[in-house]
N, C-alpha and C positions, 0 to 999 in steps of 0.2 A: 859538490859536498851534499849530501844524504841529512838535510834539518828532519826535524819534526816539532808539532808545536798543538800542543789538548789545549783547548779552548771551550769552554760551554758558552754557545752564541746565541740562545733561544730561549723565550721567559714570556712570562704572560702579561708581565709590565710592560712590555715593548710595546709602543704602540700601533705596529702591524698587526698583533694578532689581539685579536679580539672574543673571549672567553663567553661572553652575556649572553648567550645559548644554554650552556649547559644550567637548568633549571634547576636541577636537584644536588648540584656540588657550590655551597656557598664558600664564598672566600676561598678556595680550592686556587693552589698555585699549582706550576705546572716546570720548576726553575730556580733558582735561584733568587734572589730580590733583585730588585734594580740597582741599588748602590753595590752589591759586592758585583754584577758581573761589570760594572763600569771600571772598579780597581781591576778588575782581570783584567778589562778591558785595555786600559793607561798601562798596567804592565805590562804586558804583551805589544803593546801599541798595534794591535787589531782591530779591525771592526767586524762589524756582520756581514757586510758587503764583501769582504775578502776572501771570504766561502762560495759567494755567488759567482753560479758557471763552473765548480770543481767538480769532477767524478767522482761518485760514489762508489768508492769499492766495496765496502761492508755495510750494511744497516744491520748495527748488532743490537740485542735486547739482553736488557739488564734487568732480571725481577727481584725486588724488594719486600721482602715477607708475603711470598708466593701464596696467593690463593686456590683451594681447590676444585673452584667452578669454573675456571676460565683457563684452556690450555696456550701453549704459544703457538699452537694454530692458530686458535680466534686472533691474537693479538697480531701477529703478524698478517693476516688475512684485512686488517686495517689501515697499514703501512699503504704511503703515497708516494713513497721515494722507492724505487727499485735498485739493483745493484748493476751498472754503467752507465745510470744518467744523471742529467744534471743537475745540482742543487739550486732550487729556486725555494726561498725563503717564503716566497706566498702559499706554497704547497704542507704546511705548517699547521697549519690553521686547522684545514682539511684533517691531518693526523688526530690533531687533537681531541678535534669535534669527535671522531668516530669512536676516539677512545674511553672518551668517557660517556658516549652512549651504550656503552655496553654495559648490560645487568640493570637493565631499566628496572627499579623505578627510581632507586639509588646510583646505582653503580657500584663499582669493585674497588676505583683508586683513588684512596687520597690527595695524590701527587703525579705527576707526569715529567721527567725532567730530560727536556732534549740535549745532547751537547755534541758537540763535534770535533773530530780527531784531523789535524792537518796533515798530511802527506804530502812527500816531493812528486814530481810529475806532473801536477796539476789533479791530484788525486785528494781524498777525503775517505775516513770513518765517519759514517751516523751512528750514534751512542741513543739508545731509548730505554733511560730509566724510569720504570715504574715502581709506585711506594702502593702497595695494596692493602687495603681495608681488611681489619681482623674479620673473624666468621660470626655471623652473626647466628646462634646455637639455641636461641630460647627467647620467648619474652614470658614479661610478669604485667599481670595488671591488675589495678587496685582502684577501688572506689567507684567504681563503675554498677549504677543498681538501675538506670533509667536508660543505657544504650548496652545491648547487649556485645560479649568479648569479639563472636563473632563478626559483628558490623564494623567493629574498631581493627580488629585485623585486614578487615576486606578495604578500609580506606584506607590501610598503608601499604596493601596489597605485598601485604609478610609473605605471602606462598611465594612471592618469585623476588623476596629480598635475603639474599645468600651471605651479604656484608653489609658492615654499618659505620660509622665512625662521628667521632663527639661533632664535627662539621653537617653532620645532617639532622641532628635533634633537633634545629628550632623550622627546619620543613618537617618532621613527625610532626610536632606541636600545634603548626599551622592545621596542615588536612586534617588533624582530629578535631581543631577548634572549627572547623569546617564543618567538620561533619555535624557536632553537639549544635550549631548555629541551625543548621538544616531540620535538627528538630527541637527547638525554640527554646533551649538552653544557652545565654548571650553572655551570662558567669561566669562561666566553666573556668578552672584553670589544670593545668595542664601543666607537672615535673616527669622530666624525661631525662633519663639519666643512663650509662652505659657500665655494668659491675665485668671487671677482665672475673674472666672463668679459666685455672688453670689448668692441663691436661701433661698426663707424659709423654708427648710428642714435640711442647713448648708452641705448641703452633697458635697463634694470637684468636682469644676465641670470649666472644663477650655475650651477656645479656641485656636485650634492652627491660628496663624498668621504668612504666609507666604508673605514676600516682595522678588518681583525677578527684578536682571535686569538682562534683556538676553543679551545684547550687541551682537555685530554683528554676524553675520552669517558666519564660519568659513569655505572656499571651497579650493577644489585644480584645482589650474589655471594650473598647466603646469606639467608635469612628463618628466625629462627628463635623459639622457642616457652620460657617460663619459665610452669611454676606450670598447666599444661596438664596433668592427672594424668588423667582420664577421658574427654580427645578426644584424638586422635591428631592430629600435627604435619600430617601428610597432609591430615587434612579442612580445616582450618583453612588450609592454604594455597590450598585451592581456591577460600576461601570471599573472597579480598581480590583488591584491584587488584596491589597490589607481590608480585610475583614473582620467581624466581630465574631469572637467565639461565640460556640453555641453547642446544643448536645450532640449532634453527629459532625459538630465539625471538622474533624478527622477524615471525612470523606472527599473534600472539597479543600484539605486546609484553612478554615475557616479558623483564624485565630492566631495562625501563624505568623508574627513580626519578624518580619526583612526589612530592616533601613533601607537596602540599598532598592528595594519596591517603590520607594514614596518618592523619587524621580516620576518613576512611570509613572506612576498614578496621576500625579501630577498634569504630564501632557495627558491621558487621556481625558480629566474632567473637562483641561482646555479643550481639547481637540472637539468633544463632545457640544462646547459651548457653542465655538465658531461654526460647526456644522448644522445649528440650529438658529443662526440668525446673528448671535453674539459676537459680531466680529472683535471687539475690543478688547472681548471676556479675559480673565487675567487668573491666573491662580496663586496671589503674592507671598503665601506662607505655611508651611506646614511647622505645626508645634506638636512635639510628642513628650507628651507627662507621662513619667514610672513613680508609681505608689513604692515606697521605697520598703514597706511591709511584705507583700503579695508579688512583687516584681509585676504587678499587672501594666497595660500602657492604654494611655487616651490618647487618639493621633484628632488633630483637629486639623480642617484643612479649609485656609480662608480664601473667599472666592469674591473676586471683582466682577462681576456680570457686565456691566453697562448697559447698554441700549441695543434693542433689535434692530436689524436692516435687513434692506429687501434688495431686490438687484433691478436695477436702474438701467441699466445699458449693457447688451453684451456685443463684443466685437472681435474681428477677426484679421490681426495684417499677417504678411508672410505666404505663402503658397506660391502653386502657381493655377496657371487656366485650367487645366488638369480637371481639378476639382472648386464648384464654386463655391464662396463664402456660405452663401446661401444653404447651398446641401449638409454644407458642417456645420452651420447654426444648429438646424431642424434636427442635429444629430445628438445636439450634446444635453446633461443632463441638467445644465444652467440655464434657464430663460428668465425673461425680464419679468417681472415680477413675481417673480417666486422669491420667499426668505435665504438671504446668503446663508451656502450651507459650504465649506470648508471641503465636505468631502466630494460635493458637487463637482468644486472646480477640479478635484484630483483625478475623480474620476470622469472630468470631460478632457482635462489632459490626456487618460489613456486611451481613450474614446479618438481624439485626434491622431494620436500615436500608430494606432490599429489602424482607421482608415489612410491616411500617407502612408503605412508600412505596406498594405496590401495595394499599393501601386511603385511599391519599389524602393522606397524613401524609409528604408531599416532602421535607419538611424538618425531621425527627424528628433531638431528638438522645440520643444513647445516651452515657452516661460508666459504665468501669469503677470497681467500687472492689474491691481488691485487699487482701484483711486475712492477711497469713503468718503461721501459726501455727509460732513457728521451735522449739520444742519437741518438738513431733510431724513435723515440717517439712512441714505440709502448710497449703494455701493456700485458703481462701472469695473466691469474686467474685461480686457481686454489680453486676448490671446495672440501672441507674436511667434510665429512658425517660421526657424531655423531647418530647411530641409536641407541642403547639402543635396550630393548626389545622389542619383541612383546606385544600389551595390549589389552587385550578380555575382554567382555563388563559385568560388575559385576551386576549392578541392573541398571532398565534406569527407573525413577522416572516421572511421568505424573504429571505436575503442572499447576495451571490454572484456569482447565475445570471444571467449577462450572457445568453447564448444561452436559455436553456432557458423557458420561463414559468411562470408561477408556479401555473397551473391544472393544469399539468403533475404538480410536483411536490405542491401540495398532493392531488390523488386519490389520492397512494399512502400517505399519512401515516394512522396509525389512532389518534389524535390529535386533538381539532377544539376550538376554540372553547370556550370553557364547559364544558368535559370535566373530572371530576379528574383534577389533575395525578399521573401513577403513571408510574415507571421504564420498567415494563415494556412499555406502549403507546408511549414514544421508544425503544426500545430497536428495539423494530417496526417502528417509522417510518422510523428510521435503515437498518435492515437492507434494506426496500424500497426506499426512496430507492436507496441501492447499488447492485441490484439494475437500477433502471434503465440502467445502463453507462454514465453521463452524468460520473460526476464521480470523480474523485481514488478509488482503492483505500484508502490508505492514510491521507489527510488531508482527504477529499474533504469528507464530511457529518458536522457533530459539531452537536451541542444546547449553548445558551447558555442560561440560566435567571435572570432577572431578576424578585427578590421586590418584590411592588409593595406588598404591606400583609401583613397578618396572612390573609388570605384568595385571594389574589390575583396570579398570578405572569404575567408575558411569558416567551415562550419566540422565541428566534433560531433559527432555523438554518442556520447557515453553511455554504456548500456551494465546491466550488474544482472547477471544471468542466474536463475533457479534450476532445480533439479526439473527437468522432463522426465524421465522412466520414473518408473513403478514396478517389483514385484512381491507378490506376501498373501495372505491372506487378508481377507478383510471381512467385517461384520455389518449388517444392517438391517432395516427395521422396516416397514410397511412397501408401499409401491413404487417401481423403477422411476428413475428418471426422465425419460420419454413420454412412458406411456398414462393413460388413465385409466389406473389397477386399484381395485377394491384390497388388494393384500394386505393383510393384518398378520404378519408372520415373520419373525426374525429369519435373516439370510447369511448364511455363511457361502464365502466365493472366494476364489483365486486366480490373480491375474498378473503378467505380466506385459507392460507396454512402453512405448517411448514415442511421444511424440514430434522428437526432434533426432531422429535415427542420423548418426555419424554428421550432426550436424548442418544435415541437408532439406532439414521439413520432413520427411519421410512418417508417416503413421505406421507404425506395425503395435499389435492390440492381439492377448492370445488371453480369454479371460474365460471362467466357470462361475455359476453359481446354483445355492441349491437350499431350497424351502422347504417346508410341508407343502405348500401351493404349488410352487413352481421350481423347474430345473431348467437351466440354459448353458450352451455351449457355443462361443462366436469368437471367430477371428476375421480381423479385420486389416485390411493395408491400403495403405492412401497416401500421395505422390500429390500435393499440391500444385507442380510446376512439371508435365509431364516435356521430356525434349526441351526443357531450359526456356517453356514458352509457360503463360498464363492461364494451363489444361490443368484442368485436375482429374488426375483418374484415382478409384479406387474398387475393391473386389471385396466382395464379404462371406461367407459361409458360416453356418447358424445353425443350428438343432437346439430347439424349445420345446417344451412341454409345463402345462399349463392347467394344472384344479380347476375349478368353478367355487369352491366350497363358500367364497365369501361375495362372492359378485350372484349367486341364485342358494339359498342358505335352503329352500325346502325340495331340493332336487339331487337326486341321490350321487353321491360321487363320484365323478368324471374328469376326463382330463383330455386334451388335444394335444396334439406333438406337431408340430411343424418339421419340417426336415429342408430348407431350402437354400440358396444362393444369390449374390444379386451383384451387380455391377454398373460403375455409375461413369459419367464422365461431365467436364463442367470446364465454363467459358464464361470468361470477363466480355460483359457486352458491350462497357462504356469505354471507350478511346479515353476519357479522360480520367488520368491519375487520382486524381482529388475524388472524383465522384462514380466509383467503379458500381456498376451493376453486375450480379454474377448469375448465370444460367444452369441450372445439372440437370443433369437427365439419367432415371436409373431405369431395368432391365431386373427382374429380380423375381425369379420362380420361388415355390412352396407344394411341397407334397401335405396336405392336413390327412391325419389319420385321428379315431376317437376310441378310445378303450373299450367305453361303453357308450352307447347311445345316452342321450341326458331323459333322465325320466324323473319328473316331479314324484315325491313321496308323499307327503300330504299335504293338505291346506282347509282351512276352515270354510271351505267352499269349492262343491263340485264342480260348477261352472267353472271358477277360477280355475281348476287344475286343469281341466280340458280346455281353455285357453291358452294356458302359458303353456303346456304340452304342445299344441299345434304351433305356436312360437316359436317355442327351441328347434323343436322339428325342421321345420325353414332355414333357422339359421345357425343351427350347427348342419353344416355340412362337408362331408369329405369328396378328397379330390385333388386334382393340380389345379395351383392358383397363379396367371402370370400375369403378373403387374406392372405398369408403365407408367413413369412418374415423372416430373418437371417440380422444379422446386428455382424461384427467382428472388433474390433477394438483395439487398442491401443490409450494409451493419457500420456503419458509424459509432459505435459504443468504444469507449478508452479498452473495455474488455469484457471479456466471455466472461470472465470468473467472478470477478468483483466490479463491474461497468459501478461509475458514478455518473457520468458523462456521457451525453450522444442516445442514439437511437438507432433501431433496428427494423426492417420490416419484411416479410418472406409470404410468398405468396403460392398454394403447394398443390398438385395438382395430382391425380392419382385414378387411373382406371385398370381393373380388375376382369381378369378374362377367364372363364373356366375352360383346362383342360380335358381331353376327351370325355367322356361321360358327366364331368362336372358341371352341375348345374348354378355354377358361382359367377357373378358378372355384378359390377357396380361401378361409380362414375363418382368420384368427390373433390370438393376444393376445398381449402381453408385456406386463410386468410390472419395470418397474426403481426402484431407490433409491440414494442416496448418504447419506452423513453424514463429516461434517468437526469437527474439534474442535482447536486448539491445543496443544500441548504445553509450548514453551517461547516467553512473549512472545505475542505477536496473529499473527504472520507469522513466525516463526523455524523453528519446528517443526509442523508442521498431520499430526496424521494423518486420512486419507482411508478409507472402506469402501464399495464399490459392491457392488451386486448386482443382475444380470441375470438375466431368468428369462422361457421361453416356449413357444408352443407352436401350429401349422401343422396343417391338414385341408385335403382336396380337399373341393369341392360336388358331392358325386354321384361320377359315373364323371368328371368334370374335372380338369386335369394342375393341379398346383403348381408356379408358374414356379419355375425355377433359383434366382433373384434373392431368391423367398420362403422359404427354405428358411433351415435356419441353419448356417454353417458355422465352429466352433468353434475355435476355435486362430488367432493372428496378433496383429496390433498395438491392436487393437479388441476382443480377446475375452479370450484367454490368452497372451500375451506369453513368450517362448520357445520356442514351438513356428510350422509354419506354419498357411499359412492350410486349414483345413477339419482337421488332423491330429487334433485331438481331437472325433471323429466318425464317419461311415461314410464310408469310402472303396478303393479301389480301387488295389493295387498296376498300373502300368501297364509298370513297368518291372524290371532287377533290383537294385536298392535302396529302400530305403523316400521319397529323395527323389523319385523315379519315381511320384508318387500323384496322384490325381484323386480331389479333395472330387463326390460324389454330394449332400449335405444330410442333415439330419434334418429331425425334426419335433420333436420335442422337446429342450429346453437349458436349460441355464444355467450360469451364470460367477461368481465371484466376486472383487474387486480391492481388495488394501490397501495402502497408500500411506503413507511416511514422507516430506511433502515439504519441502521448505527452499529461500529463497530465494538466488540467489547475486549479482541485482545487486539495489539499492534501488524500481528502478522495477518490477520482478517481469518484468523482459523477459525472465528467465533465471532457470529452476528446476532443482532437481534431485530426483529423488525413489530411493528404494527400496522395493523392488513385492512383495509374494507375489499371485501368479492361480492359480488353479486354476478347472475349470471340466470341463463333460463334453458331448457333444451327441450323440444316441443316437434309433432308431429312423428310418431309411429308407422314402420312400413304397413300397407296395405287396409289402415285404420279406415279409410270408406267404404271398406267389405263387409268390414265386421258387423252383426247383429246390435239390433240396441241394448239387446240382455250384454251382448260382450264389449262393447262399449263403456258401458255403465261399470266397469270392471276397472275398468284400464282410468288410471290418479296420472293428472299433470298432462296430460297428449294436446291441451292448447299452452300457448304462450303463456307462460307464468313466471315473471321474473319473482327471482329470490335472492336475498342479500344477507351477510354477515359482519362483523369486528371481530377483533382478535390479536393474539399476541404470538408469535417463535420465536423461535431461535435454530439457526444454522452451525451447522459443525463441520466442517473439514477435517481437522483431529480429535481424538485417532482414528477415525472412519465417517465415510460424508453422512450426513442424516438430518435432517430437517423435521422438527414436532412445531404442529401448528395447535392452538387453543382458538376454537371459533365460536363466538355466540350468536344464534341467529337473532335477526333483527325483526323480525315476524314469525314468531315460532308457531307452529299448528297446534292443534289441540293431537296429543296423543305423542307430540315431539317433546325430545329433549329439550331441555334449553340450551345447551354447548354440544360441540363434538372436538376428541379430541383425535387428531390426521397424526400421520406417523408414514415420511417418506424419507427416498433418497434424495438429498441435499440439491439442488440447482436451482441458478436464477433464470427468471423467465426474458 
């Protein structure tokens, strides 16, 4: 005999299923109540269980006041039960969850009600009724003069709220009392109310109506200090969130009252106490007075200090022979009679951590133990070291890298397989990975570390990958990035590149650009990993042309063209992963041609002109130029673009050979370094130290081009002065701007940098600069007559220095504007210069 028997088995009262997820549907049932399906239940003499294990023939859906943002696509695309498998009542949960994540930040359904149809066979109907939320068609708001409409829409984030119903009004009410709390209205009250809106379709459609009154403006007038006898009120206010208003306090939130703040405050004035001696130190009270006129608040914050201590004894059990007591004493930042300082001991905990980690021991744990001796008020810690095994690196998982591959990233990790697991080799890895340009500055590459056993660990590395290519035009302002250019002349160029070609590292670069001074055209390709091995090759072709008009201002207009080609190839010299040295070596001709020969037009001195004349003469020269270069370097820096961290150093070598008739031939090396270190935070504060250094010969009796010379001063060398001014040069005119850089042969510079970021994405920096720097000895300057001699400003050692202020741009186009003021200005000088180049760190 053929029974059948409808049943609804499924409710949110059940205690299987478990609703306290869904955040934004309050009180939201999904069923029936508990009492009426237990009378089904008795009547039927059923249970839930009597479903479990029947075929599903049907999972049918039933919609209830059908909404028109959500099709029974979506809704069935969330179904966990299929049509011929089994009913499992835990797969329930799962349905529900999904369904009412749909239409975040509300959602669509008031209701969800499962039920089930019994069949003979051993068969089942699933029934999926949904009750949906009217449309939500309008809102209104009122009383609102201190937070504007649009901020109160973006917190309930209305653009993507489609439906609403009376069960969500007191979450509106919340996030707006949120919001008015955020900017220091504590009053607010908040009616939220739903008017039905009737239409001739009957289809359920509401507006939400919001009335606010903000009531005053909630600020903190005064923060003040009880039981404070040995730190000044002063430090202690620097040290907490709640602040005293004041006129710009708006920039800083200065004034702003957050309750839920004066926790934190709280451990930080402790934390501050015990870091400076006060082990006892106590913070037993915070009292907050409101003027019930003004809504203003006095937060007073009473502080038990006690007594100072000093550290008495430090000591060390746990380890092994490995490493001795002794060497991890002399390591850590606690010693005996220094003032206890709190953060001392935390940070000789990671001090231990780091050293046992970089012998293997990843997951060493250190616990102080702290004995005050309040008599003499001095304090013994003693460190007890928990090392556990060594743990070597099981699989290390690449996640992320939608673009990039993973043969990619793994060659740069000094890290592998079967390695001991140690700090200091992900530390490496991460800093390299960086390094590639491929992913996120700031959140890109980080290590995940999964303990598999006592021996045994997996490591993730999670990576969030940025755009590589580039094509468009682009706009910019004074001298290229590379080189040391006197250009004062906006540049329009077009480029298209990708530094991570399909993927695989690959450089290809097809770029123009074009000045009043200069025009260039260069493509470039480069193969980091040439054969799957640690080669780099790459090929370049290049056509320049190149003014004079700002680097010799009294010599009639000229220009030089290059036409040439070069090719390079490059070898990791160091075996070891962690400490890779790199070698290249390039190949790279030049045809120079000159429109006009360079001829000086006037100068306020005939001598002078028949000097710089035989100058130029020299070293503008045409011809073939082939050049053979070594360039060795290291770079430890987190990164190229935005380094906070590490250091670099490159060591660059370059001789010049004149082809047939060309009488061009030189011999030069430089020598440059950087180092970067954070000050405040990873990115907040970074200061910067460069140093350039170098030095120029002719081969034989052959000229030293122009180009190879060094001319010291500008946006590229010493920042506040111009270009070639700190150097030999030649007054051409009657003031000291009147000058023509001749070169040196000898230089160097130095640059230090306080930088800070001013948006989040690092589009936008700013720094503070001291340069100083000096460039000295002239070619052929022991020939010269003492009349021409006597000519030539700066041809000995003369160091010159600057201060100053920029700002970096990356968007919408790279550009760097430096303000320099010298710090020994000449007579007949400026007192500032202002630089204008293309954007890059040194």
């Amino acid at each position: 005999m053929v029974w059948r028997n409808k049943f609804i088995f499924l409710a949110i009262s059940l205690s299987f299923i478990s609703f306290s997820f869904v955040s934004n549907a309050l009180d939201k049932t999904v069923s029936l109540n508990q009492s009426d399906q237990q009378e089904v239940a008795q009547a039927e003499e059923l249970t839930i269980e009597d479903f479990t294990g029947l075929i599903i023939k049907k999972v049918i859906l039933k919609r209830n006041h059908k909404n028109n943002y959500v099709t029974d696509a979506i809704i069935e695309n969330c179904f966990t039960y299929q049509k011929g498998e089994e009913f499992t009542p835990s797969k329930t949960t799962k349905l529900i969850k999904k369904l009412y994540a749909l239409g975040h930040p509300f959602g669509y359904f008031e209701q969800v009600v499962i039920s089930g149809e019994m069949l003979d066979d051993g068969q089942m109907n699933l029934i999926i009724n949904t009750y949906e939320k009217p449309l939500l068609v309008d809102v209104e708001i009122a009383g609102n003069s201190n937070v504007s409409e649009q901020d109160i829409k973006k917190a309930l984030e209305i653009d993507n709220v489609h439906a609403l119903f009376e069960g969500d009004l007191s979450v509106v009410i919340k996030k707006l009392e949120r919001l008015y709390r955020s900017k220091d209205y504590h009053f607010v009250q908040i009616e939220a109310k739903l008017a039905e809106l009737k239409n001739a379709k009957k289809i359920r459609q509401n507006k939400l109506i919001l009335n606010i009154t903000e009531g005053k403006k909630c600020k903190v007038r005064r923060v003040l200090f009880k039981g404070n006898h040995h730190v000044p009120a002063k430090r202690l206010r620097n040290l907490i969130y709640t602040r005293e208003d004041w006129l710009l306090g708006s920039l800083n939130k200065a004034g702003s009252y957050r309750p839920e703040n004066l926790m934190a405050d709280k451990h930080f004035i402790k934390s501050y106490y015990k870091s400076n001696g006060y082990l006892m130190a106590n913070v037993s009270d915070v009292q907050v007075k409101m003027d019930d006129v003004t809504k203003q608040v006095d937060v007073t914050f009473t502080v038990e200090e006690g007594d100072r201590y000093t550290v008495e004894q430090v000591s060390i059990e746990g380890g092994t022979p490995e490493i001795s007591n002794e060497f991890l004493l002399a390591h850590l930042p606690v010693q005996k009679g220094n003032i206890y300082s709190e953060k001392d001991v935390r940070d000789a905990i990671e001090v231990l951590r780091t050293i046992w980690g970089e012998h293997g021991y990843a997951f060493s744990d250190v616990s102080p133990i702290t004995v005050p001796d309040t008599a003499n008020k001095t304090v013994s810690i003693n460190f007890y070291i928990e090392l556990g095994d060594k743990v070597y690196v099981n699989r290390i998982n690449i996640i992320g890298n939608k673009k990039t591959r993973d043969k990619v990233i793994r060659r740069k990790l000094a890290i592998a397989e079967g390695d001991l697991l140690t700090l200091m080799r992900m530390d490496v890895s991460k800093n390299k990975v960086l390094q590639l340009g491929y992913f996120d500055m700031r959140d890109g590459v980080n290590w995940k570390t999964h303990r598999l056993d006592d021996k045994w660990a997996d490591l993730d590395l999670v990576l969030k990958e940025k755009k590589t290519g580039r094509g468009g035009l682009n706009m910019g302002y004074g001298g290229g990035a590379q080189s040391m250019s006197a250009s004062n002349s906006f540049r329009i160029g077009a480029e298209v590149y990708d530094t991570n070609v399909l993927g695989q590292g690959y450089l290809l670069k097809c770029a123009g650009e074009w000045s009043k001074e200069a025009w260039t055209i260069n493509t470039l390709a480069a193969n980091p990993y040439l054969f799957d091995r640690p080669i780099m090759g790459k090929i370049d072709f290049h056509i320049n042309k190149t003014d004079y008009d700002e680097e010799l201002k009294t010599v009639d207009t000229f220009s030089e063209r290059r036409i040439g080609a070069s090719a390079g190839i490059g070898f990791v010299l160091s075996p070891s992963r962690i400490r890779e040295t790199s070698l290249e070596m390039e190949i790279a001709f030049d045809d120079i041609t000159f429109n006009n020969r360079p001829k000086v037009n006037s100068t306020s001195n005939d001598a002078a002109k028949n000097l710089l004349q035989s100058l130029l003469d020299k070293r503008f020269r045409e011809g073939g130029l082939l050049v053979l270069g070594t360039l060795m370097r290291q770079d430890f820096r987190n990164s190229s673009q935005h380094p906070t961290t590490g250091y670099q150093w490159s060591l660059i070598s370059r001789a010049g050979f004149g082809v047939g008739d060309s009488d061009i031939g030189y011999a030069k090396i430089e020598a440059d370094a950087s180092w970067y270190t954070p000050l405040i935070g990873e990115f907040d504060l970074v200061f910067g130290l460069h140093g350039h250094a170098g030095a120029v010969t002719g081969l034989g009796l052959q000229e030293i081009p122009y180009k190879e010379m060094f001319h010291i001063g500008g946006p590229q060398s010493v920042r506040g002065f111009l270009y070639g001014q700190i150097g030999p040069y030649i007054i051409t005119g009657k003031d000291a701007s009147k000058m023509a850089s001749i070169g040196s042969t000898k230089a160097f510079f130095v640059n230090a940098e306080l930088i800070f970021p001013v948006t989040a994405n690092m589009s936008m920096k700013c720094a503070f600069f001291y340069d100083g720097g000096a460039g000295w000895s002239t070619p052929g300057y022991n020939k010269f007559t003492d009349l021409e001699k006597s000519l030539i400003v700066n041809n000995s050692f003369d160091f010159r220095h600057a201060v100053g202020f920029g700002i970096r741009m990356l968007e919408p186009q790279p550009i760097k504007i430096d303000w320099g003021l010298k710090l020994d200005r000449r007579k007949g000088e400026p007192h500032m210069e202002v630089n204008f180049s293309t954007y890059r760190e040194f």
